[in-house]
VEXKEMAR-874468 format. One line per 4 residues: for each residue x, y, z of C-alpha. Coordinates in steps of 0.2 Angstrom, whole numbers, plus 5000, padded with zeros to 4 digits. Layout:
BEGIN
X Y Z ~ ...
This chain:
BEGIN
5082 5011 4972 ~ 5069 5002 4982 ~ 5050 5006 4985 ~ 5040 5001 5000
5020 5003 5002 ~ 5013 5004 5016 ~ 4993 5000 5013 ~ 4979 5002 5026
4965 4989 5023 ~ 4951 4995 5030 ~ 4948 5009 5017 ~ 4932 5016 5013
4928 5017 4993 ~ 4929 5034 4985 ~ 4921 5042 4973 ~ 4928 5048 4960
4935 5047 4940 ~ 4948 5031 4941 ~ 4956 5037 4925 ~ 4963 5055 4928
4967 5049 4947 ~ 4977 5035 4941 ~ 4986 5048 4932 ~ 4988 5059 4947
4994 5044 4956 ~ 5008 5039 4941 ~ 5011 5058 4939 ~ 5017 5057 4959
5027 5038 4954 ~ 5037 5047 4942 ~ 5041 5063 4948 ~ 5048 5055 4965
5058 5043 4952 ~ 5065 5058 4941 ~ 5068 5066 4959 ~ 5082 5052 4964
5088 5049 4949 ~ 5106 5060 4951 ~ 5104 5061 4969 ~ 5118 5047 4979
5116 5036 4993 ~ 5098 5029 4997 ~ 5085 5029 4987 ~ 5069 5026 4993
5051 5028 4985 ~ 5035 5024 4999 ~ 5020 5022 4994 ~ 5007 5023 5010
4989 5024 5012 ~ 4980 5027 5029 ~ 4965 5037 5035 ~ 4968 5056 5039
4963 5064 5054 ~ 4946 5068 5047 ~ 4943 5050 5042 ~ 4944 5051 5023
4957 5038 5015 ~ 4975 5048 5014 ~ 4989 5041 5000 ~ 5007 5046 5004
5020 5045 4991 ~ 5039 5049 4998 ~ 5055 5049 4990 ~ 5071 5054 4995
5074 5066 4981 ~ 5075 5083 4976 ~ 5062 5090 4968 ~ 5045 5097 4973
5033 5094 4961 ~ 5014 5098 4965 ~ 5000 5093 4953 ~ 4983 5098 4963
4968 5100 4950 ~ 4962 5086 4946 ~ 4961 5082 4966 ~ 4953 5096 4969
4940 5095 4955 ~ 4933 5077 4967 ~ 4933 5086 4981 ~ 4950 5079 4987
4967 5088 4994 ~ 4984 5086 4989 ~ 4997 5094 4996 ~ 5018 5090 5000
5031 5091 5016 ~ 5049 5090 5015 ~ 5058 5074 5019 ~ 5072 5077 5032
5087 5076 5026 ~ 5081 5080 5009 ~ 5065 5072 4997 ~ 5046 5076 4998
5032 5067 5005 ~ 5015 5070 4995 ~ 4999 5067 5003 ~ 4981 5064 4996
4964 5064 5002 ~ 4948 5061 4992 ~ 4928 5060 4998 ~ 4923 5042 5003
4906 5036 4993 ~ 4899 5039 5011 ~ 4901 5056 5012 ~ 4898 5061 4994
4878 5055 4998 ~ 4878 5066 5013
């Protein structure tokens, strides 16, 4: 298997609760690594961060598996979005916005 990241860095900070993010952000590792884990041929998890169109900071995790697991709340609960795509020919991409400090004071 190989992993790629791809990281933007000219990131605004976010706000938010590191702890329960980090989770959401391992939950994603790991369930893109259980996704390839019978699947042959490549195996690629990417790791990619950039701004969306709306300027907030947006994390990408991609595998080439087959699964589609979705974990939303605790996104949600700092005023973030998470949601997932399919990967051509097969896999999921899973994308995450939060709120930067910037806008949270607005």
């Amino acid at each position: 298997m190989s992993v790629r990241t791809e990281l933007a860095a000219d990131l605004p900070q976010i706000m938010g609760d590191r702890v329960p993010l980090q989770q959401v952000m391992m939950k994603l590792v790991i369930n893109s690594i259980d996704a390839m884990k019978d699947v042959d041929g490549t195996r690629e998890l990417a790791v990619e961060s950039q701004r969306a169109e709306n300027e907030q900071p947006m994390v990408s995790v991609s595998d080439t598996g087959v699964g589609l697991p979705i974990s939303g709340s605790i996104v949600e609960s700092h005023g973030g979005r998470l949601w997932v795509a399919n990967n051509f020919p097969r896999g999921a991409s899973f994308y995450l916005t939060l709120p930067t400090k910037f806008e949270a004071h607005e």
